[in-house]
C-alpha angles and dihedrals in degrees: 000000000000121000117243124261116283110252088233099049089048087050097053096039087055090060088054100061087043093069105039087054095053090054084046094232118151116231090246083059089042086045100044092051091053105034108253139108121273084246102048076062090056088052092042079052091046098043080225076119124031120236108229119229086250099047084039086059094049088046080053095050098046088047091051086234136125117258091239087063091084089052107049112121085357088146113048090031079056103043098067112017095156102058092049110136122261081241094061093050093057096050092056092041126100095255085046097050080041102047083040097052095048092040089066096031078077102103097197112075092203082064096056094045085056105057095044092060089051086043088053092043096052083046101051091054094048114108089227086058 
């Protein structure tokens, strides 16, 4: 049986995917520019496989990001994964990255603040709110 992912390999492989997501970049592109398989991508994403310091710099490289990046807030992001808000999920989930990466690909910056607001406004009537 195999043990279960270390906290801090699934945190940094989420901001991983973060990242890879936001350049909208797929994992075989993100794979092919470092060496590896599209689905040794998918086990770096997952922390099922640890990304070693030499293959996390070329990550780095291929995202345009600085190393650091993937251990920001590592601590206190790994040291209680299971109590995370439901908030912080989304934001690191596909519809989130997703939701996140067309939301700034809006040039105009009135249009933004629009739909924030209706964003806000929808928010504030729903029951969940």
């Amino acid at each position: 049986m195999k043990a279960e992912p270390h906290k801090v390999d699934v945190e940094v492989g989420k901001k991983i995917r973060v990242q890879r997501t936001m350049k909208k970049m797929s994992q075989t592109e993100l794979g092919n520019r470092i060496g590896v398989t599209f689905q040794q991508v998918q086990k770096y994403e997952r922390g099922s496989n640890r990304v070693s310091a030499s293959k996390l710099v070329e990550i780095a490289r291929a995202l345009d990001v600085d190393v650091r990046l993937f251990f920001d807030g590592l601590e206190e992001e790994a040291g209680n994964n299971d109590n995370q808000p439901v908030s912080k999920n989304f934001i690191t989930s596909r519809q989130g990255l997703l939701l996140n990466a067309a939301f700034f690909s809006i040039a105009d910056e009135r249009i933004r603040e629009n739909i924030l607001r209706l964003v806000q406004t929808i928010a504030s009537g729903s029951p969940e709110a």
